[in-house]
N, C-alpha and C positions, 0 to 999 in steps of 0.2 A: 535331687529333690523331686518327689512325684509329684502327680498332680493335686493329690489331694492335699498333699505339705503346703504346695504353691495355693488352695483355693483356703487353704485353711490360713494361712498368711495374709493374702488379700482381704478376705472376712477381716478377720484383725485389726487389721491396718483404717479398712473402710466403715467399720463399728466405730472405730474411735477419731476419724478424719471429717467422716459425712456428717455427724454433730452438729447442729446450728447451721449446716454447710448444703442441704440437702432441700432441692428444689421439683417438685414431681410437678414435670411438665404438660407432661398427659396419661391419664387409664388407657385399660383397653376400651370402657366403652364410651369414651367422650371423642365428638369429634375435635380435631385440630383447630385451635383458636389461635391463630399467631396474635394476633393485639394481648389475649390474657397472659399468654406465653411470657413475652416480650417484657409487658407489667410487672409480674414475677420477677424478673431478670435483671430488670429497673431496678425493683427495691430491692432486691438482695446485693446486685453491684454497689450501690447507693452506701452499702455500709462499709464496704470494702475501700482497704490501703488504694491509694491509686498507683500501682504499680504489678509488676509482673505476677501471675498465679496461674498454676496448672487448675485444670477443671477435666472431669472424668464424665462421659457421654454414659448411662444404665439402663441397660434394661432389664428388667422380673421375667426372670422365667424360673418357672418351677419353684418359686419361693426362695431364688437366689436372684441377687445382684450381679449380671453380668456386663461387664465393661465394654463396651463397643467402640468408644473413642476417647483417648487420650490426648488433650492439647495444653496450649500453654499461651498465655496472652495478655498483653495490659490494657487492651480497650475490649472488656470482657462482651459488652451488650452487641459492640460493632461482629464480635467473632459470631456471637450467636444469633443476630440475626442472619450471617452466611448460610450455620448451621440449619436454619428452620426454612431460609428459601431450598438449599437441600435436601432436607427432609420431605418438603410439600409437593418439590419435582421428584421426586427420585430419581435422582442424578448422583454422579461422582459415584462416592463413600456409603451415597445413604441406595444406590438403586435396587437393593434387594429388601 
């Protein structure tokens, strides 16, 4: 499979997954608000099974959706605030 079979797969996949599912946590030109963040994340968990689901980390480049992190979790707000202290240090996964 090249790459473009595999980008044209994910495309696919992420058109028809990301539906109702899709949380834009920040632009480029806003600064980082973890409380609004956080909010967001609240009400979208809030409507969710309480139980296990993957969750796909995106960033926009070029006018594509690129995947940066792939997890999987049942106390979805707990994971992502890890995520956002991460992100805000630049540390681990997030320090580049």
């Amino acid at each position: 499979m090249t790459y473009s079979d595999k980008k044209r797969f994910l495309d696919a996949w992420l058109s028809v997954h990301m539906k109702g599912h899709l949380i834009a946590l920040l632009t480029l030109i806003e600064r980082a608000d973890r409380k609004r963040m956080l909010d967001a994340i609240e009400r979208f968990a809030s409507s969710l099974p309480n139980e296990m689901s993957i969750y796909i980390l995106l960033v926009r480049i070029g006018g594509s959706n690129v995947p940066i992190y792939v997890g999987k979790t049942d106390k979805l707000v707990h994971r992502w605030r890890n995520h956002l202290t991460g992100i805000e240090n630049g540390v681990g996964l997030y320090a580049k």
